[in-house]
C-alpha positions in Angstrom: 3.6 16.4 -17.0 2.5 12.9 -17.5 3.1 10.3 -14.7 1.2 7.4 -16.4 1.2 6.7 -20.3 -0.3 4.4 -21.6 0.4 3.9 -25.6 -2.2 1.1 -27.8 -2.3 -1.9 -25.2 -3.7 -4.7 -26.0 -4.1 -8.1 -23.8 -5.8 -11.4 -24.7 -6.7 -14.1 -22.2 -6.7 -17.9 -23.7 -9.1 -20.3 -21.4 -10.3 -23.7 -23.4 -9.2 -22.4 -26.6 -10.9 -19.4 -26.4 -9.5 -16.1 -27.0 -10.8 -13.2 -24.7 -9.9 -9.6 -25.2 -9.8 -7.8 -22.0 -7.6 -5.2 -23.2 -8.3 -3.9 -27.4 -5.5 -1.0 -28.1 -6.4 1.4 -24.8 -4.7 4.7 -24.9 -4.5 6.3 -21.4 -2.3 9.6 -20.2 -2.6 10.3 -16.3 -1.0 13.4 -15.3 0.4 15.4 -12.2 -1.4 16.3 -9.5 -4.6 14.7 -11.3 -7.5 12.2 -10.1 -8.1 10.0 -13.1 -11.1 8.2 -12.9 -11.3 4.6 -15.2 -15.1 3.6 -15.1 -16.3 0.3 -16.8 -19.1 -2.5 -15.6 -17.4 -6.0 -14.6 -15.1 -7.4 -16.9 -14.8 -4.0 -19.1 -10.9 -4.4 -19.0 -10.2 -2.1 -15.6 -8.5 -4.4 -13.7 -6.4 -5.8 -16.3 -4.9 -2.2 -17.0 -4.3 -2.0 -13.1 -2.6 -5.1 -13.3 -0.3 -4.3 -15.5 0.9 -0.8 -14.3 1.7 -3.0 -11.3 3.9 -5.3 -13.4 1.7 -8.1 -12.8 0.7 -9.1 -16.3 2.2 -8.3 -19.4 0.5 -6.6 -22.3 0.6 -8.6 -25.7 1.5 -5.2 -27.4 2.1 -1.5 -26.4 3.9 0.4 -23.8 3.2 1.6 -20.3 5.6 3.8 -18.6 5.3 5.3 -15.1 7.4 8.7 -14.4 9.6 7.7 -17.3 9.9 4.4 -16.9 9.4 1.3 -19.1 6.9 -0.9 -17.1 6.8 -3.7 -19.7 11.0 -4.0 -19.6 11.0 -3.4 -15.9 7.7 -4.8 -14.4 9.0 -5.1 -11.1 9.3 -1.2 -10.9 5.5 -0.6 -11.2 5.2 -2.0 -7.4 7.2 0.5 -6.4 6.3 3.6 -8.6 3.0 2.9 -7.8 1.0 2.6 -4.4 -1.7 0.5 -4.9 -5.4 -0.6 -2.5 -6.5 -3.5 -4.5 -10.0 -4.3 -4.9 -9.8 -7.4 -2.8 -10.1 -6.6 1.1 -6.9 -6.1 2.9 -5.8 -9.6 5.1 -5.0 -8.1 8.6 -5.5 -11.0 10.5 -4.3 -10.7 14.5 -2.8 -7.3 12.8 -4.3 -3.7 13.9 -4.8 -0.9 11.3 -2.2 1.0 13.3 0.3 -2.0 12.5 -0.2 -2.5 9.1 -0.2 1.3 8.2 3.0 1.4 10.2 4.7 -1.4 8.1 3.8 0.0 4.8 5.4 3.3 6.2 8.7 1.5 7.1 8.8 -0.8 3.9 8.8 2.3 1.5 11.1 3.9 3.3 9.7 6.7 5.5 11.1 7.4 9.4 9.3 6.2 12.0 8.5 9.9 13.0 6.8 10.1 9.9 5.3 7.1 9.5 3.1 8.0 13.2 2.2 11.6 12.2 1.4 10.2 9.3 -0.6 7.3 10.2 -2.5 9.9 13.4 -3.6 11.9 10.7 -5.1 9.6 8.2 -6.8 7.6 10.9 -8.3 11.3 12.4 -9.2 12.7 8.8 -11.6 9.1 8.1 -12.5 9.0 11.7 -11.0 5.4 12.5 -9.4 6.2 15.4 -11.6 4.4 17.3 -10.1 1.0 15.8 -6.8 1.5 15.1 -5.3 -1.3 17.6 -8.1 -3.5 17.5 -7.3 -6.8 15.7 -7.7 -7.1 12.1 -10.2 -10.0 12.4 -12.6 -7.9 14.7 -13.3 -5.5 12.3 -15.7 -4.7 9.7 -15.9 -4.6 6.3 -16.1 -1.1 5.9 -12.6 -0.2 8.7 -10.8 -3.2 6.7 -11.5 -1.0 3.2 -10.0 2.3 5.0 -7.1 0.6 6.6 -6.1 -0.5 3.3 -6.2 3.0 1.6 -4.7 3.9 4.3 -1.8 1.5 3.8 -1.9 3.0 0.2 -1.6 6.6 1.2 1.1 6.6 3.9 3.5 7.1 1.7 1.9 7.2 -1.5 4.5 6.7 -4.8 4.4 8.6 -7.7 1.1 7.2 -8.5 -1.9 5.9 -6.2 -3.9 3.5 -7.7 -7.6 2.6 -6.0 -9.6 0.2 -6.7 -12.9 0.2 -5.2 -11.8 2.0 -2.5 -15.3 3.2 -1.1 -17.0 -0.9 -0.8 -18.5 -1.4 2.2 -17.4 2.0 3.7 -20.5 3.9 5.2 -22.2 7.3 3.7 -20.6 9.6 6.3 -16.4 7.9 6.0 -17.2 7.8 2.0 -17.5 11.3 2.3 -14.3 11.8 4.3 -12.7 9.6 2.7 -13.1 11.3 -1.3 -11.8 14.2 0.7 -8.5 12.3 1.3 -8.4 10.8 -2.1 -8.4 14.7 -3.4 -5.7 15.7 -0.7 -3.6 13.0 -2.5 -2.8 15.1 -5.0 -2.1 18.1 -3.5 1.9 16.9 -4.0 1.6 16.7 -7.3 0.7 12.8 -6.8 -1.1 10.9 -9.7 -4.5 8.9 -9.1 -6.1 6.0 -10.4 -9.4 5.5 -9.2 -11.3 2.5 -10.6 -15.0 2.7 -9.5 -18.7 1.5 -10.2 -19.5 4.6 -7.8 -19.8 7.0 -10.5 -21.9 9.5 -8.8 -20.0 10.0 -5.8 -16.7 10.2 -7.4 -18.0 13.1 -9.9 -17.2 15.9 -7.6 -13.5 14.3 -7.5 -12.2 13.0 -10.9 -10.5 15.2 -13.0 -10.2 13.4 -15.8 -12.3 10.0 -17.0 -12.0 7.5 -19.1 -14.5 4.5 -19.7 -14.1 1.0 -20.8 -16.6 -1.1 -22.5 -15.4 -4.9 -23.6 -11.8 -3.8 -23.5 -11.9 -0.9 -25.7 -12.1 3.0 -24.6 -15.4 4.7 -25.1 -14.4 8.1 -24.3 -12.3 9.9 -22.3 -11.0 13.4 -21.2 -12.2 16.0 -19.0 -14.6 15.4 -17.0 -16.0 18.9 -17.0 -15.7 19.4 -20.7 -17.6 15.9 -21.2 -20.6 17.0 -18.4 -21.3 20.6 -19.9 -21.1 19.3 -23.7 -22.9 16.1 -23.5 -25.9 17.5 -21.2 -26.0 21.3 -22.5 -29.3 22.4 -20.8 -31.0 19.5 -19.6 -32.1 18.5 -16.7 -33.9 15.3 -15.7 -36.8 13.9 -13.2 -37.0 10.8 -11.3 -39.9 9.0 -9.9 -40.8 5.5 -8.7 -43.3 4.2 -10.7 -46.6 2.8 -9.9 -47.9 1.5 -13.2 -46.4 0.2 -16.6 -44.9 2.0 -19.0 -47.4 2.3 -21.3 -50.1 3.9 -18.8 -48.0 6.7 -18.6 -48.2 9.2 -21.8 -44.7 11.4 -22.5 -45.3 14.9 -22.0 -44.4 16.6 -25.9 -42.1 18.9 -23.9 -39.6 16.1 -23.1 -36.6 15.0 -24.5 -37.7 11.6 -23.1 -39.4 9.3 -20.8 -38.0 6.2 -19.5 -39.6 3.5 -17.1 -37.5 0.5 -16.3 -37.7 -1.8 -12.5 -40.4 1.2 -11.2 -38.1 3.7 -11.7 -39.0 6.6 -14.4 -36.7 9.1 -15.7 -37.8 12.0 -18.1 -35.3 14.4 -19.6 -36.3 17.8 -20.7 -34.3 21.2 -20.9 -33.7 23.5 -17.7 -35.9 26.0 -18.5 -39.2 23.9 -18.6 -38.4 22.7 -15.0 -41.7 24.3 -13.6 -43.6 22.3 -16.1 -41.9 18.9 -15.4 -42.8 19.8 -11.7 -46.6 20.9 -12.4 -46.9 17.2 -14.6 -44.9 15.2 -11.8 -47.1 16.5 -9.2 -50.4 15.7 -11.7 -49.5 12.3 -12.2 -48.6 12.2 -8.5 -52.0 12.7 -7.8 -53.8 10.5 -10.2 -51.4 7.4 -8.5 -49.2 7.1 -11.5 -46.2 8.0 -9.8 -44.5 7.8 -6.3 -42.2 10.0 -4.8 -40.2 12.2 -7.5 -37.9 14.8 -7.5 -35.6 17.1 -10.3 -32.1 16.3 -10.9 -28.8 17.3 -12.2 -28.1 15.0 -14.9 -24.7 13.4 -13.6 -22.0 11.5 -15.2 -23.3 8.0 -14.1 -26.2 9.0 -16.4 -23.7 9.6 -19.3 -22.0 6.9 -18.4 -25.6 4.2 -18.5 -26.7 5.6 -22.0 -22.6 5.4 -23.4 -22.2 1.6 -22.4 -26.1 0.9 -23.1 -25.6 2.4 -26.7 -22.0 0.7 -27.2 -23.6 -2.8 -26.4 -26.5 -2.6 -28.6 -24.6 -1.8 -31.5 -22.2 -5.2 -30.7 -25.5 -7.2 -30.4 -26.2 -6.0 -33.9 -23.0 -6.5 -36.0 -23.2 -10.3 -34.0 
């Protein structure tokens, strides 16, 4: 069952007489139980689409409608439907994480019986413990970012929507904490998740949908796009220690890129001893630097999509 839809919206900034599309007809369907994850460099069109689930802009044309409900009539009910961690850093002030987790408990209704079990839990789960009565201004970057999912996923609405939710938050709470954001669902609960951390939130979107100048790319399951877009490959990555053109392209690769030191060569699973017997060739003759073989991940998908959309505009302007 769908909890978000999101039917041919399109929304047009005006600054100085100049029209800017942020949104261009986007078609999105989140559903039950489901981490959707909505990927886009800065100024792709992400936060607009949040924004307007939330009720807080309204689309020039096209519907949105949350559990059934007409956003664009009722804008005020997206706030509610929806449990949101925005993207800037939560405010807390003289306020403790234990406070302001308690009082978005309370303001959505929840007992106070709850609302502590609750809040205990959370705070244990992302290991946060630690700072949950010390004062909002004391803390870092990293506690601020988990208090406010936290404030998010007390008592989360039909649909969770997090933006950013792993900045400044350190290797081993990121990994808790995409743990958590899984859990979320486990109610049936719908999830937004708006993120440049592609790679890390592979292993947890369900389905993904990415935004390029405010149009959708692709989208659909994240699985289904993985296995058909990279079939058999694989890839290897090395830091460079010459230029591009010192360094031939094996004929057994797909391909061989070198950009900012970094090389990446692409060539199918089953010639992964070869791609290790020429890394560790060129390692010797001080071509390359450390290197190692790879999955090919989303993010990669993701790089060559946008990279490929962008040229293409370039060309028609």
């Amino acid at each position: 069952m769908a909890v978000i839809e999101i039917e041919n919206v399109t929304k047009t900034f005006t600054s100085r007489g100049r029209q800017t599309v942020a949104n261009d007809d986007v078609s999105l369907r989140v559903n039950e139980g489901e981490v959707f994850g909505l990927f886009g460099h800065n100024g792709a069109g992400k936060t607009t689409i949040v924004n307007q689930l939330l009720g807080l802009l309204k689309p020039d044309k096209g519907s949105l409608v949350i559990a059934g409900e007409d956003i664009v009539k009722n804008p005020n009910r997206g706030r509610y439907l929806c449990s949101v961690q925005p993207q800037a850093k939560t405010p807390l002030s003289e306020l403790t994480p234990r406070a302001v987790t308690r009082v978005m408990g309370k303001l959505r209704g929840v007992s106070d019986e709850t609302v502590e079990k609750r809040t205990n839990e959370l705070f244990e789960r992302l290991d946060i413990m630690q700072w949950a009565d010390v004062p909002g201004k004391e803390l870092s970057g990293g506690v601020t970012r988990l208090t406010g999912f936290c404030m998010a996923a007390i008592c989360p609405g039909r649909a969770v929507v997090l933006d950013e939710p792993t900045n400044d938050v350190d290797p081993v709470r990121r990994r808790y904490l995409w743990n958590a954001i899984r859990d979320l669902t486990r109610d049936g609960t719908a999830v937004v998740l708006v993120t440049h951390s592609i790679r890390e939130a592979e292993s947890t979107v369900d389905e993904v949908a990415v935004l390029d100048r405010g149009k959708v790319l692709l989208q659909g399951n994240a699985s289904k796009i993985k296995a058909e877009a990279i079939g058999n490959r694989m890839k290897l990555e090395a830091v460079a220690r010459v230029g591009a053109g010192e360094i031939a392209s094996p004929d057994w690769a797909e391909s061989m890129k070198i950009a900012e030191a970094e090389l990446t060569l692409t060539f199918d699973r089953g010639l992964a001893a070869r791609a290790l017997e020429w890394a560790s060739a060129q390692h010797e003759n001080r071509a390359i630097g450390a290197y190692a073989l790879t999955e090919i991940t989303l993010e990669d998908l993701y790089i060559d999509l946008v990279g490929k959309a962008e040229e293409t505009e370039d060309a028609l302007h």
